[in-house]
N, C-alpha and C positions, 0 to 999 in steps of 0.2 A: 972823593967828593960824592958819588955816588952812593953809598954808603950811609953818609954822614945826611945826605938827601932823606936818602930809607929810615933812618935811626927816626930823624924828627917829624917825617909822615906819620911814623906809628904811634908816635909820640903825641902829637897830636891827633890822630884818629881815638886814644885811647882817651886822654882827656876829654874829646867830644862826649862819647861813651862815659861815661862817669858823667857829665854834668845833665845828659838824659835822665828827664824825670820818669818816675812810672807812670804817670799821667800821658806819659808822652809815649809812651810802652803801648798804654792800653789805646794809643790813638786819637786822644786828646790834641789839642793845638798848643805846637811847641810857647813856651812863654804864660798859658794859662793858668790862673787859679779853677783848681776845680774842688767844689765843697761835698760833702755829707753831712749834713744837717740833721745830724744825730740826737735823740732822745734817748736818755739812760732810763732803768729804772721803772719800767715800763711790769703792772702788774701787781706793784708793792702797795698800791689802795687803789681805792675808788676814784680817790683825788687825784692820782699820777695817769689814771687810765685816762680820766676826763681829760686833765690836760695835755696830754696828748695828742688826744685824737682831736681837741680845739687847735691844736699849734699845727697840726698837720692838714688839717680839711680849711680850717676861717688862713693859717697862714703858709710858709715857706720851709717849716722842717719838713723833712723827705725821709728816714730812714730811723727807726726805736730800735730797742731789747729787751729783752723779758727777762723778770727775775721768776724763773717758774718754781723757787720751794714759797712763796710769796701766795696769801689768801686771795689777793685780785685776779689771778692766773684766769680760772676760769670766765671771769666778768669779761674782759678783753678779749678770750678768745672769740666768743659770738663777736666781735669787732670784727675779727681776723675771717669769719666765715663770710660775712658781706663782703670781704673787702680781700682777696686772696691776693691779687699783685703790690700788695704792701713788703716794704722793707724791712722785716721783722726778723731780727735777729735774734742768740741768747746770751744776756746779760749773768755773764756765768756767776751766782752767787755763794760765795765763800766765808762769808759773816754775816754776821746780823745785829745790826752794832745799837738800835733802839732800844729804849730801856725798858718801854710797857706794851711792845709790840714786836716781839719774836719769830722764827720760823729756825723749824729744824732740816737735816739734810735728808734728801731724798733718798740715798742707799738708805738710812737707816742706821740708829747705831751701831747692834751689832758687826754691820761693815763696813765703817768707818770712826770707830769710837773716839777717835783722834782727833774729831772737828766739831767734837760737842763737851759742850760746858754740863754744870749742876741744872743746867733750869734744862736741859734736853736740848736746847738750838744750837745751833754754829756760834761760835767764839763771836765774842761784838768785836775783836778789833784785827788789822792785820797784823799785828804783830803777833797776835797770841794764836790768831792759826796757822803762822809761821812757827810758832814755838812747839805747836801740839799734836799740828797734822804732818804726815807722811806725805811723799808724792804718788804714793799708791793709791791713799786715802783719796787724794786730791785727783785723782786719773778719775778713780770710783764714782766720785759725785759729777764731776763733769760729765761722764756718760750718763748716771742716772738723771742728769737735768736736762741732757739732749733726750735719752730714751721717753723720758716724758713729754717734750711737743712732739714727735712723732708717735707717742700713744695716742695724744690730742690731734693727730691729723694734718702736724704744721712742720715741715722741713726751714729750718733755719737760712737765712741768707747768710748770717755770720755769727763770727763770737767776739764775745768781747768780756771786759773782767769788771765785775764789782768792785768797787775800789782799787783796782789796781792789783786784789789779792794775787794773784797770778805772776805775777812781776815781782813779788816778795822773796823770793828765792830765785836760786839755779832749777831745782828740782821741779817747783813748783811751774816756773815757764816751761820748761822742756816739755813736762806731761800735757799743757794748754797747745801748743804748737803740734805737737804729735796729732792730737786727737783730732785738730784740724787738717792737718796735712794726709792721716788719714781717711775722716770721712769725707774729704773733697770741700770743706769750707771755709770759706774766706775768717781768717781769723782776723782779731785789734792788733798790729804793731808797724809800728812807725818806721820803716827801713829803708829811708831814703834821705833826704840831707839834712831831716829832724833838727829845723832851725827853732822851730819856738818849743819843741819839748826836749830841747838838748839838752840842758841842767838836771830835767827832774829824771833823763835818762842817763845820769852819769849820777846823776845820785844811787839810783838803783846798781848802778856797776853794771851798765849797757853805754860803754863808750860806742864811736861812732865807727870803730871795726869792726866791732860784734855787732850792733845793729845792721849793717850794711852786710856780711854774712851771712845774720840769718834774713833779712830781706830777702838775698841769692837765692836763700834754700827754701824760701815759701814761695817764689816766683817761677825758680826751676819745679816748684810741682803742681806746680798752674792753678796758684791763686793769685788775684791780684794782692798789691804791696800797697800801704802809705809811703809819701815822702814827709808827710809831720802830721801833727796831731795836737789839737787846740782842746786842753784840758783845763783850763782858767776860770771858766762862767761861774761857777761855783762861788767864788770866794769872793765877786760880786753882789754885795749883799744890798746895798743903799742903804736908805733910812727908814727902819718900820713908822715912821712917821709922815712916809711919801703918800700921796693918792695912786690912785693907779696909772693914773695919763704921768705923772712924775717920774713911777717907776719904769715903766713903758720908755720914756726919753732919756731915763741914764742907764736902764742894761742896752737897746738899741743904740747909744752913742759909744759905749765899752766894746760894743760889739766889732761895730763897722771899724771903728779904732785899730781893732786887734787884728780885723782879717786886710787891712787895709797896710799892715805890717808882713802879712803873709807872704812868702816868696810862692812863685807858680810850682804848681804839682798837684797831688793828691790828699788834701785835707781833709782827716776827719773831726769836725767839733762837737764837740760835747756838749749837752745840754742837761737839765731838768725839768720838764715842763709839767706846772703840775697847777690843778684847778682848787686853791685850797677853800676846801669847808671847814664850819667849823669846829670836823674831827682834825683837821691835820695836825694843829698843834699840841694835840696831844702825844700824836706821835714823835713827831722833829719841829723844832725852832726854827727850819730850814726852809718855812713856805716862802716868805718876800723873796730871795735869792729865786725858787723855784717857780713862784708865780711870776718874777719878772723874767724869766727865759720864757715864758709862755706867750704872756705879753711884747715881747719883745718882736720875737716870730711873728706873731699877727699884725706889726705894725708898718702900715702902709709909707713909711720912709725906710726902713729895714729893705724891703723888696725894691724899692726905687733905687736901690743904692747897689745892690746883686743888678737890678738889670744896666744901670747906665754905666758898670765898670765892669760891665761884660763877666761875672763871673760864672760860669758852669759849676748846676747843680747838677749830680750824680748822685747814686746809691750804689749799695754792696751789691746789687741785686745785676744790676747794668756793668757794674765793673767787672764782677765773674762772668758774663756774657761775654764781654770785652775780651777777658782772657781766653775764656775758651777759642770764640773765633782763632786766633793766634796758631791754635794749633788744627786748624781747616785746611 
């Protein structure tokens, strides 16, 4: 009987263990949602930089990424020199998927010939720099895209992937995880009970052993982990025929919707917040979807709705503090 006592203590000690969020790791309060209020794309115009830095100073996103092979790069930076305890991560870019508005990889072709098309930029889609590039090639630019904000004077808070490119392969995540693990920064992946991006991580072929794995092995090298990952804003598009108070009322009702779905842990969501002029459309069709993440941020029901259901906002910035403590 004693024994059989012991058997189901561990057994239950270990289940406890497993249903620990990393949230609850980093010292969060067991039970909570806690968000990153993420901006993608950060860098890629004039119109992405504006809406940005609107959704983050008039509203409630906390934490962007830079696409640094991207012409806006330097426009933002003078952003980032006012403003140094910003959440500023690198939106590691991998394609460049516009049709009249290009950028090529920062090694350069000769040393990465692999990730460039006829016209000299990065392949526009993932699959075809899945088809083209190495994981060498794809190690190569990720260093030369970090090596470039530390030429510009900006240590990254995290990484995270353009489209997802990074995730298109084995080879290709392995060298993203690496390079994080080893220069010490918080990378994108969801390694915790990834209830709302569990489909599109089994589409990828990251069931929930392999993610929970490598969660282990970003955690044991003391970065903080997600427990899910809200990638959906995007394909919220409404009706280009909304006004703006319209569009504002149906991405904030998508929204609260969605995180109102969220189980507690460490969520990062995804945005595009972007101020469109009217150069955007020239670039992507993608302004209303991307103006209503802007809009939506800045809407004073959006914020009523984060404070009366208690949710805790966080950055990559506080959660790698988080973790280090741990090891004090």
């Amino acid at each position: 009987m004693k024994y059989l006592i012991t058997f189901f203590f561990l057994v239950s000690t270990l289940y406890a263990q497993a249903q620990e969020t990393y949230a609850e790791k980093l010292g969060y309060p067991k039970g909570s949602k806690v968000l990153i209020l993420h901006i993608d794309d950060v860098g890629m115009s004039y119109d992405s930089n504006l809406g940005t830095i609107k959704a983050m100073e008039e509203g409630v996103a906390n934490s962007l990424s830079m696409m640094m092979p991207c012409p806006w790069i330097p426009g933002f930076f003078k952003y980032l020199d006012k403003n140094p305890n910003t959440d500023a991560g690198l939106h590691l870019t991998l394609t460049s998927e516009f049709g009249d508005y290009r950028w090529g990889p920062l090694a350069g072709k000769p040393a990465v010939p692999g990730l460039v098309d006829k016209q000299g930029a990065i392949w526009p889609s993932v699959m075809a720099t899945a088809k083209h590039a190495s994981p060498d090639e794809i190690e190569t630019e990720i260093r030369a895209q970090l090596d470039r904000s530390r030429t510009m004077g900006w240590e990254p808070t995290h990484l995270d992937s353009h489209m997802g490119t990074l995730f298109a392969t084995k080879g290709f995540l392995e060298r993203y995880l690496k390079v994080g693990m080893e220069e010490g920064i918080p990378v994108m992946f969801p390694g915790g009970h990834n209830t709302m991006i569990s489909k599109t991580a089994a589409s990828a072929g990251l069931t929930q052993e392999v993610t929970n794995a490598i969660g282990k092995q970003l955690w044991d090298a003391n970065l903080p982990v997600l427990d899910d990952l809200h990638n959906i804003s995007y394909g919220w598009k409404g009706d280009e025929k909304m006004s703006d108070t319209e569009l504002q009322a149906y991405k904030t009702k998508r929204y609260i919707k969605t995180i109102k779905s969220l189980k507690p842990g460490l969520t990062m969501v995804i945005m595009h917040c972007t101020w469109t002029t009217e150069v955007f459309p020239e670039i992507s069709g993608s302004g209303p979807t991307r103006k209503g993440d802007m809009l939506a941020m800045m809407d004073p029901a959006f914020k009523k709705y984060l404070d009366d259901n208690n949710i805790i906002l966080t950055t990559w910035r506080e959660a790698k503090k988080r973790r280090d403590s741990l090891n004090e």
